[in-house]
TIRO-371020 format. One record per residue (C-alpha): residue number from 0; x, y, z. Coordinates in nm, 2 decimals. Layout:
! TIRO-371020
PT  num      px      py      pz
PT  NUM       X       Y       Z
...
***
This chain:
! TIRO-371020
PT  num      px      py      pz
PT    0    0.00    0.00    0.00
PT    1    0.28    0.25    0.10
PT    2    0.49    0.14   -0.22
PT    3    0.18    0.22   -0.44
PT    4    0.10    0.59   -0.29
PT    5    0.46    0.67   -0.34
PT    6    0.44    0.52   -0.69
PT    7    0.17    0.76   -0.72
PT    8    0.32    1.04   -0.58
PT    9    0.63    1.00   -0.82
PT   10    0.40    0.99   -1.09
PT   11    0.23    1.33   -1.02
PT   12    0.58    1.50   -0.95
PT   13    0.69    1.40   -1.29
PT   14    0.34    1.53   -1.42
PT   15    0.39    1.90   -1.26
PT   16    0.77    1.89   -1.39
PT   17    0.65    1.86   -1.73
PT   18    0.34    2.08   -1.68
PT   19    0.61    2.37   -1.53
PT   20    0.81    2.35   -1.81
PT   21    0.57    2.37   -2.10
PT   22    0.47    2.67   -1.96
PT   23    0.81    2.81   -1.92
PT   24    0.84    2.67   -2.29
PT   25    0.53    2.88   -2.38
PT   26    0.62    3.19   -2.20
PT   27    0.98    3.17   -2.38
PT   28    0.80    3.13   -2.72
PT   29    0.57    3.45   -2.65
PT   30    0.86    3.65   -2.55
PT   31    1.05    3.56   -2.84
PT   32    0.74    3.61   -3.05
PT   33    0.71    3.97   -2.95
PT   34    1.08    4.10   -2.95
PT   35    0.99    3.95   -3.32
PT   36    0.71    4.19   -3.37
PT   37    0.89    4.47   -3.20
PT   38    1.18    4.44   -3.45
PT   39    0.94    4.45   -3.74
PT   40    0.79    4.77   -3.59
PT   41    1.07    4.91   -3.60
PT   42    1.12    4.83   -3.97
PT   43    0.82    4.94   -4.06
PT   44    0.85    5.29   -3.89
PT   45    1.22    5.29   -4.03
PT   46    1.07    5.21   -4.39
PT   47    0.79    5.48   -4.32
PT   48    1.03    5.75   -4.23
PT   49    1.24    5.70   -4.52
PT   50    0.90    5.67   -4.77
PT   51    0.79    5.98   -4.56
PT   52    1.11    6.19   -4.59
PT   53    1.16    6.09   -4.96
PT   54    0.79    6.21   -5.10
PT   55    0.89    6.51   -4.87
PT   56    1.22    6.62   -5.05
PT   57    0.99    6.53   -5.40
PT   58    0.74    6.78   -5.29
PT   59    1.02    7.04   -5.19
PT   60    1.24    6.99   -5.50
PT   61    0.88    7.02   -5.74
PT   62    0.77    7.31   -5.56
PT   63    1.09    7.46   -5.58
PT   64    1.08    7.42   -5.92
PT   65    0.76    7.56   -5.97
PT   66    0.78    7.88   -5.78
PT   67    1.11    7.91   -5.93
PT   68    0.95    7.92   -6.28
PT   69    0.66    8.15   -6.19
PT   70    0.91    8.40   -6.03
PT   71    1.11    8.38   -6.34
PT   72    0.76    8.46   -6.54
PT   73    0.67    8.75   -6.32
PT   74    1.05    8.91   -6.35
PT   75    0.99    8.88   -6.72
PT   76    0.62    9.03   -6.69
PT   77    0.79    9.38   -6.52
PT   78    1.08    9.35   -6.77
PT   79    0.84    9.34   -7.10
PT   80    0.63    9.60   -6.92
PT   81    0.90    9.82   -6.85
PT   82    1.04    9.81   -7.16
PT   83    0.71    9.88   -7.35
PT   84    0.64   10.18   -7.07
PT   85    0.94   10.29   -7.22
PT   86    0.92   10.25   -7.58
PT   87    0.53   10.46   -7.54
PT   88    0.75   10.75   -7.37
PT   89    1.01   10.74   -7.62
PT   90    0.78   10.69   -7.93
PT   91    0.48   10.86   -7.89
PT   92    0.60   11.21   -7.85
PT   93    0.75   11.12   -8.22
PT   94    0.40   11.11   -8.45
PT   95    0.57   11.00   -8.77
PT   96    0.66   10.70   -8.59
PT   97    0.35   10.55   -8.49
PT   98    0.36   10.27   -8.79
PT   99    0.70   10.16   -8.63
PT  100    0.58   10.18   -8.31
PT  101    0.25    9.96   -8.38
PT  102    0.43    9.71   -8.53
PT  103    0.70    9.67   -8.28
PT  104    0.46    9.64   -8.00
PT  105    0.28    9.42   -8.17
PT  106    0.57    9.18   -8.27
PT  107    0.71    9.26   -7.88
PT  108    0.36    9.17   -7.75
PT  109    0.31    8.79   -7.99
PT  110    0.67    8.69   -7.84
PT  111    0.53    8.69   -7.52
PT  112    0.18    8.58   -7.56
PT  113    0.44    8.24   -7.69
PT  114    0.68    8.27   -7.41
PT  115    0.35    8.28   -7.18
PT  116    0.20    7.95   -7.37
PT  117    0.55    7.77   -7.30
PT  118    0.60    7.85   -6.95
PT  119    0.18    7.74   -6.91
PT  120    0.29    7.41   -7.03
PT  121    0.58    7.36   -6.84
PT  122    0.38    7.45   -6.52
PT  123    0.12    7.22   -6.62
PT  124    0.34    6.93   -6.67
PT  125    0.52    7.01   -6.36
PT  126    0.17    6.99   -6.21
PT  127    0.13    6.65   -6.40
PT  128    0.41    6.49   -6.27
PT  129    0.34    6.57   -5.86
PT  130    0.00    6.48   -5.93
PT  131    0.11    6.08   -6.06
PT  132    0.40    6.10   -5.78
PT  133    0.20    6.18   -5.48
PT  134   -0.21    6.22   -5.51
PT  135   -0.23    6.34   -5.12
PT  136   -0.10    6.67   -5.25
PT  137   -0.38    6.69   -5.54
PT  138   -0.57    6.96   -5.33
PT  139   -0.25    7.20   -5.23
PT  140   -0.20    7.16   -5.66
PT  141   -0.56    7.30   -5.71
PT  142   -0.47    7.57   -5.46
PT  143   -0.17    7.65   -5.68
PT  144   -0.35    7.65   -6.04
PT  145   -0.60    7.89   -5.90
PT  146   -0.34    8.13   -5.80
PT  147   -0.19    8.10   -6.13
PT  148   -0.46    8.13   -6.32
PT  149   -0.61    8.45   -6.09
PT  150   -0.20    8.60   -6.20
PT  151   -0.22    8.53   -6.57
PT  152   -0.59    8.67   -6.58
PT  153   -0.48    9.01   -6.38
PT  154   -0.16    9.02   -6.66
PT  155   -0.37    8.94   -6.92
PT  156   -0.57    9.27   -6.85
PT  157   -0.26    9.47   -6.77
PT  158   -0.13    9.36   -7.12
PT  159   -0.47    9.45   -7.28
PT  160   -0.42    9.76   -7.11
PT  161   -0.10    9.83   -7.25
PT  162   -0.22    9.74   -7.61
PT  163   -0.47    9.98   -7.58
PT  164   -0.21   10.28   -7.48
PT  165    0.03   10.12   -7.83
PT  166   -0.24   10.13   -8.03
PT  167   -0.31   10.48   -7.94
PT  168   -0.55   10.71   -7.76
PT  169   -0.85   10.83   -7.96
PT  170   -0.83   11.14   -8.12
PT  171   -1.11   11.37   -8.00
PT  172   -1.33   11.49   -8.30
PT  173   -1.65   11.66   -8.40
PT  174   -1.53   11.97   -8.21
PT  175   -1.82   12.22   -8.21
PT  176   -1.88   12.57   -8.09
PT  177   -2.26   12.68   -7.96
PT  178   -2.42   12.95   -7.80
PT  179   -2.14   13.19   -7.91
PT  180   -2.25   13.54   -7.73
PT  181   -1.99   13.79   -7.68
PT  182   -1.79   13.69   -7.44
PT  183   -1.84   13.33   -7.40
PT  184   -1.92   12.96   -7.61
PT  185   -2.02   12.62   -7.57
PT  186   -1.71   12.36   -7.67
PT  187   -1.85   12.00   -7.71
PT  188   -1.66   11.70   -7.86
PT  189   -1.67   11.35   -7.95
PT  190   -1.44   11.00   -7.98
PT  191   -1.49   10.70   -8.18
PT  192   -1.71   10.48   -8.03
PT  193   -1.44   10.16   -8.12
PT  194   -1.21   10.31   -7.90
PT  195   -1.43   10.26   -7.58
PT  196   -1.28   10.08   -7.29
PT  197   -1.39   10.02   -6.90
PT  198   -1.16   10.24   -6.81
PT  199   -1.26   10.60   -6.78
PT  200   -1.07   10.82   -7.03
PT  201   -1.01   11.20   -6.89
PT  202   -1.00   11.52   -7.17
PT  203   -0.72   11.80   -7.11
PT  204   -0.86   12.12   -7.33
PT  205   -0.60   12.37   -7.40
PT  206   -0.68   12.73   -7.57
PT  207   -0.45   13.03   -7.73
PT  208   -0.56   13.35   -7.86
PT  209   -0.43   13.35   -8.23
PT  210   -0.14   13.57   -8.14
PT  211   -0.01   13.35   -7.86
PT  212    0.28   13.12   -7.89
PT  213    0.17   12.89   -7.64
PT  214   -0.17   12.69   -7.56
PT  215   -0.32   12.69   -7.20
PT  216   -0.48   12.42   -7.00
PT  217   -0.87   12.54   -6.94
PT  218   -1.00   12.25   -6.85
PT  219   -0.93   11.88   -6.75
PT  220   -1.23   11.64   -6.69
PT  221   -1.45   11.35   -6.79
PT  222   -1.71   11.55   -6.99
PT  223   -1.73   11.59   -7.33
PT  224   -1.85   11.92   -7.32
PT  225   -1.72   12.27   -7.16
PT  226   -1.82   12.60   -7.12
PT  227   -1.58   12.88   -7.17
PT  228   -1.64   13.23   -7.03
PT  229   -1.42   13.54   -7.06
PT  230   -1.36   13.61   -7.38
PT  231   -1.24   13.91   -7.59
PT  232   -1.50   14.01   -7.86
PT  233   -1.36   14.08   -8.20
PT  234   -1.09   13.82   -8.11
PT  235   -0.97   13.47   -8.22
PT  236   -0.91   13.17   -8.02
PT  237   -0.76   12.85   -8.10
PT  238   -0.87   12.50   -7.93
PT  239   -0.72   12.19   -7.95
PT  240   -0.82   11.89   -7.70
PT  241   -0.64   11.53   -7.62
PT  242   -0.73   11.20   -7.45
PT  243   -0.62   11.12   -7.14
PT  244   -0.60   10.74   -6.95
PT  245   -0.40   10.75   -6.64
PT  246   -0.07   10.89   -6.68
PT  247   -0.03   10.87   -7.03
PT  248   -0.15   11.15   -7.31
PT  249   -0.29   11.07   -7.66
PT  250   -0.27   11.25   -7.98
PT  251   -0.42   11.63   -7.97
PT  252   -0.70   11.69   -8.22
PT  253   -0.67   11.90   -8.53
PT  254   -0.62   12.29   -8.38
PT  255   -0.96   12.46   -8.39
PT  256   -1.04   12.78   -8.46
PT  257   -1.35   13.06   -8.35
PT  258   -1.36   13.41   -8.43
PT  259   -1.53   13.58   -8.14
PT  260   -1.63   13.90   -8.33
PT  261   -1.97   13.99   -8.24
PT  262   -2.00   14.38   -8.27
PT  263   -2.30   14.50   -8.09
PT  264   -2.25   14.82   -8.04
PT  265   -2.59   14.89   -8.16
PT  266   -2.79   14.67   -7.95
PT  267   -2.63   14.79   -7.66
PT  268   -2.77   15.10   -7.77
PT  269   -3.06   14.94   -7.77
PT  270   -3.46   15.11   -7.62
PT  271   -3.56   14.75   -7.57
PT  272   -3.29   14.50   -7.47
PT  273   -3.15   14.68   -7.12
PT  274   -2.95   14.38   -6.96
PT  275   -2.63   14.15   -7.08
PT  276   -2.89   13.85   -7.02
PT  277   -3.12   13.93   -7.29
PT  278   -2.84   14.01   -7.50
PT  279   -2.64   13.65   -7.42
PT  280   -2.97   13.47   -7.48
PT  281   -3.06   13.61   -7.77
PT  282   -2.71   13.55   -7.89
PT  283   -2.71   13.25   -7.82
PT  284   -3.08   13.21   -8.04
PT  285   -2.90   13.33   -8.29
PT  286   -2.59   13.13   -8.27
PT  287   -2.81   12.82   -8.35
PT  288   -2.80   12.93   -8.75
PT  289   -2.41   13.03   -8.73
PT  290   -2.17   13.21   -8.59
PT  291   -2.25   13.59   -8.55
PT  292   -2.03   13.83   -8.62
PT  293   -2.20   14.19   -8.62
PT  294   -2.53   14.33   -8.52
PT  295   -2.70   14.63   -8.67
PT  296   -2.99   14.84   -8.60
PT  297   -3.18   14.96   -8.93
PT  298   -3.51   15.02   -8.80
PT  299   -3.67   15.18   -8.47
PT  300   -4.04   15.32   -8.45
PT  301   -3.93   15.62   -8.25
PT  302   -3.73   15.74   -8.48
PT  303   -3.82   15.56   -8.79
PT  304   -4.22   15.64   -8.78
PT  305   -4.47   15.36   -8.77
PT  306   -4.59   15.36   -9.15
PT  307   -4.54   15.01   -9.35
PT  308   -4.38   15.18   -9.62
PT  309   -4.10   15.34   -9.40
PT  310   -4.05   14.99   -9.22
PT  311   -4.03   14.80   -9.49
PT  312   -3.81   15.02   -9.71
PT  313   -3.57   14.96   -9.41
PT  314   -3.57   14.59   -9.38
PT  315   -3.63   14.46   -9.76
PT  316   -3.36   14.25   -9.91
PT  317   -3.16   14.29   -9.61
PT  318   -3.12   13.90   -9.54
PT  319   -3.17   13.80   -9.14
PT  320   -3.32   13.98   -8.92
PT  321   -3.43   14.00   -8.57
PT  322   -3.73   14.17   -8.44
PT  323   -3.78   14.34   -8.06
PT  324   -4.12   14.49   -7.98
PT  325   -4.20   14.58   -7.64
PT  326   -4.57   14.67   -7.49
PT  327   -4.69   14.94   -7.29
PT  328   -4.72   14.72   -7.03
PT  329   -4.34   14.59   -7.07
PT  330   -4.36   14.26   -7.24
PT  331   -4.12   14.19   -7.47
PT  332   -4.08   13.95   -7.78
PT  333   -4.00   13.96   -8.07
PT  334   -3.89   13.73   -8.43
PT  335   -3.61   13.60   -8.62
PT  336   -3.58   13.53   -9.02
PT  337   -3.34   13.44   -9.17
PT  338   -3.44   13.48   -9.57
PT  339   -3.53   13.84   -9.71
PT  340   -3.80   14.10   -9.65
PT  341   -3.94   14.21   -9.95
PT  342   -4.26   14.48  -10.03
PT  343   -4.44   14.26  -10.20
PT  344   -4.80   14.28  -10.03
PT  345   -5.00   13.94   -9.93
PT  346   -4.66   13.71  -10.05
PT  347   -4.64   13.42   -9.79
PT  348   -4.24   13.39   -9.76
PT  349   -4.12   13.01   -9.64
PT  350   -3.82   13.02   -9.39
PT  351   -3.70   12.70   -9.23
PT  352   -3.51   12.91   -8.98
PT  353   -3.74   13.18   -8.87
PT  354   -3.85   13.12   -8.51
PT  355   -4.04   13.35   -8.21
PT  356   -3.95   13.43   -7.90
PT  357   -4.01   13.58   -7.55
PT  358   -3.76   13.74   -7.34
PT  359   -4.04   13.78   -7.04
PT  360   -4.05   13.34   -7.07
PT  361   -3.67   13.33   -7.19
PT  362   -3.81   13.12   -7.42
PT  363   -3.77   13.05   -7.81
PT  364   -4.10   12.89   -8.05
PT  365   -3.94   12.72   -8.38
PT  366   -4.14   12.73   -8.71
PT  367   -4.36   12.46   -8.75
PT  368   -4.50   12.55   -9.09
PT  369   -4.21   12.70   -9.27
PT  370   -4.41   12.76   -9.60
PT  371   -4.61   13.02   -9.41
PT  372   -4.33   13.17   -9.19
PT  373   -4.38   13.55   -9.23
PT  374   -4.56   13.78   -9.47
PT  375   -4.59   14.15   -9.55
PT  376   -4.87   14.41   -9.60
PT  377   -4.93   14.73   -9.73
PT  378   -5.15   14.76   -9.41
PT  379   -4.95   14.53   -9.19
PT  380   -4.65   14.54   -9.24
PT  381   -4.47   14.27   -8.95
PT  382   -4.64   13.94   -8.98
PT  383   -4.57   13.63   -8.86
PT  384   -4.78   13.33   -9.00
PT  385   -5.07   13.39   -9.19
PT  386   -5.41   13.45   -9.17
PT  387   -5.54   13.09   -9.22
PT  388   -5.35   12.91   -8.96
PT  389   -5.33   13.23   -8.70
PT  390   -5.06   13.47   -8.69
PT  391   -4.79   13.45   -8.42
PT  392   -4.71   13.85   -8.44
PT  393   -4.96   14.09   -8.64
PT  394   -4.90   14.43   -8.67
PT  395   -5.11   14.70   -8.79
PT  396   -5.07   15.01   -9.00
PT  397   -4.96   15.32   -8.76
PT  398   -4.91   15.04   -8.48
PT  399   -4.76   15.31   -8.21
PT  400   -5.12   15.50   -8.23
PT  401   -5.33   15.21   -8.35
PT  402   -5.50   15.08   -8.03
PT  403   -5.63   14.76   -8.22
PT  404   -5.31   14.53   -8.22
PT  405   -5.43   14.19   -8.28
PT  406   -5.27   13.93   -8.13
PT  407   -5.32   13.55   -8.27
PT  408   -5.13   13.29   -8.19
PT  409   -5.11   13.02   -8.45
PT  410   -5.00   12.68   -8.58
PT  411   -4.73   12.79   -8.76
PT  412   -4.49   12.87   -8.50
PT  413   -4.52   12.63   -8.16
PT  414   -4.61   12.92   -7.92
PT  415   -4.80   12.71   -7.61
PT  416   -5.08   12.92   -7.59
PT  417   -5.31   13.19   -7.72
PT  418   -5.15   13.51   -7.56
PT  419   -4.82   13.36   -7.44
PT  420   -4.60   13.64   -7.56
PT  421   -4.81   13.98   -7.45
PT  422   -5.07   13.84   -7.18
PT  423   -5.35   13.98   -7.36
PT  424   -5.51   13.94   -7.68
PT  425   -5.49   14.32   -7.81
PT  426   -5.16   14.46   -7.68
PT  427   -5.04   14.85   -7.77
PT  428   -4.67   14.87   -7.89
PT  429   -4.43   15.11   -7.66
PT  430   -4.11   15.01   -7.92
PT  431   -3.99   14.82   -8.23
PT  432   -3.65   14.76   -8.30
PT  433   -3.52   14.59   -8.60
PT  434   -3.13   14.46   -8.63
PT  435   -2.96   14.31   -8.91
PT  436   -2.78   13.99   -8.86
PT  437   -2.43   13.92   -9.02
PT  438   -2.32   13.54   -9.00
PT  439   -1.98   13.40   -9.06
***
């Protein structure tokens, strides 16, 4: 009994010996199996830094290479643009030169619309290549395309620019000179419409007297239209006006000239016209049918008498006139015609340019029937219109004493309204003055 528990016993021993070491075994293996895994860790990190670090120096040496070429680009951008900035200063003061000058800007201006296509490509395949090499940089590539492409649209313009300033600034034309009085005019102008940009293009407006050596800056603006006070009657000026865009100057327009020599001597003399208002405005009336250069008095009722006879042998075949009557009760109006008087009785006269007016209203009434635009009478002898269609201004025989002064107003002439010019429908004459009109 003893011999077989010890039997036993020995058996169990031998059991846990082998139990302890298979665990020890297994606990060896597991160590061994991690310092396995450890070590392959630490290749893979080792393999990752590299991989890591070698996309990094592609990236660095591409990117490099790219800003590299873009700074190259700009440099050349402020090169070409200097040097064409220059060849405008140089060239454009020299007007016989302008072919030359077209041509080599345009020839200056292909070469680097190539060189721009090149260097586009080369950026592009630079792009390309990153792109295929490392995609996890796509987005930062998109970043840089759009910041190339916002440069070459901004130089684009700036190049545009510049071929607009090569090709030349339009030359202002259609100069014209209205509502010349005595001392002052009107100065409007015009551009080819082709020429219009989005820029805003400034005028410089210069003037000389005709004896002066040198031109003066008298204006400098956006309009296209100026007023110019302070003149010297009986004088010439000389105009001449340019385009401006920034700091550069285009051609000046063909010198124009206006001969300010409106004598009116007379109607400052005048019983009727009292202020330098009336007599600018109705310059200026006048100045619609050309320029005027003298004023002359040949009839006044005062003086004159008021018989048709006397006032037409005074104004017959004396070409444009200009008529001033004034009420008793100080209204005053008057007429302008252009073709002649004559003493044929009841003879309509056509006149495209004859037109009525009111001081009192500062107003002028244009012919709308120029067939029937004034007509004399032994018995009336200042008509304007005709009996059929109403008569604008009807005076009668012995019109300073004749109480009766009939007053229609008509469809000949567009006058508002019945009684616009004297208030009332029979009106008594104070004055008449009649001038002659010289045009240039």
């Amino acid at each position: 009994m003893k011999i077989a528990e010890e039997e036993l016993l020995k058996k169990e021993n031998i059991t846990l010996e082998t139990s302890a070491k298979t665990f020890n075994d297994i606990v060896n293996n597991i160590k061994l199996l991690k310092e396995n895994i450890e070590k392959e860790i630490n290749k893979i990190n080792i393999l990752y830094e590299e991989v890591n670090s070698n996309l990094t120096k592609s990236y660095k040496e591409k990117h490099e290479k790219l800003t590299k070429e873009e700074n190259e680009l700009r440099e050349k951008l402020q090169i070409e643009v200097t040097k064409t900035k220059e060849k405008l200063e140089y060239f454009f003061s020299e007007s016989n030169n302008q072919l030359i000058l077209n041509e080599r800007i345009n020839s200056g201006l292909k070469n680097f619309e190539k060189e721009k296509e090149k260097n586009n490509l080369r950026i592009l395949s630079y792009i390309s290549q990153m792109n295929k090499n490392n995609k996890n940089m796509t987005k930062l590539l998109k970043e840089i395309i759009k910041g190339i492409k916002f440069y070459y649209n901004e130089n684009e313009n700036n190049i545009k620019y510049e071929e607009y300033i090569f090709n030349g600034l339009p030359i202002p034309n259609n100069i014209q000179f209205k509502s010349i009085t005595s001392n002052s005019f009107d100065l409007s102008w015009n551009i080819d419409s082709n020429y219009i940009i989005n820029q805003k293009i400034n005028y410089r407006v210069e003037m000389k007297e005709e004896n002066e050596e040198n031109f003066k800056e008298i204006y400098k603006g956006t309009e296209q239209n100026y007023k110019i006070n302070n003149l010297k009657p009986n004088n010439f000026y000389i105009i001449r006006i340019c385009c401006i865009l920034n700091e550069y100057a285009g051609q000046w327009s063909v010198n124009k000239k206006i001969k300010i020599k409106i004598i009116n001597k007379d109607l400052d003399n005048s019983k009727i016209i009292k202020n330098e208002d009336e007599k600018n405005k109705i310059i200026e009336w006048m100045s619609k049918e050309g320029n005027v250069t003298n004023i002359k008095l040949i009839y006044r009722a005062t003086e004159d008498g008021d018989k048709s006879e006397k006032l037409i042998e005074r104004i017959k075949n004396k070409g444009p006139i200009i008529s001033f009557i004034q009420t008793k009760k100080g209204k005053k109006f008057g007429g302008f015609t252009k073709n002649n008087w004559t003493d044929e009785s009841g003879i309509k006269k056509t006149d495209p340019n004859a037109f009525l007016f009111s001081l009192d209203n500062k107003a002028k009434y244009r012919i709308l029937k120029s067939n029937l635009a004034f007509v004399y009478f032994n018995t009336n002898p200042l008509c304007y219109g005709n009996d059929s269609d109403g008569y604008g201004i009807y005076l009668n025989e012995n019109f300073l004493e004749n109480k009766n002064k009939e007053n229609q107003y008509s469809r000949v002439y567009d006058v508002p309204s019945d009684n616009c010019l004297t208030g009332e429908t029979n009106f008594e004459v104070e004055e008449v003055e009649i001038y002659q009109i010289n045009f240039e």
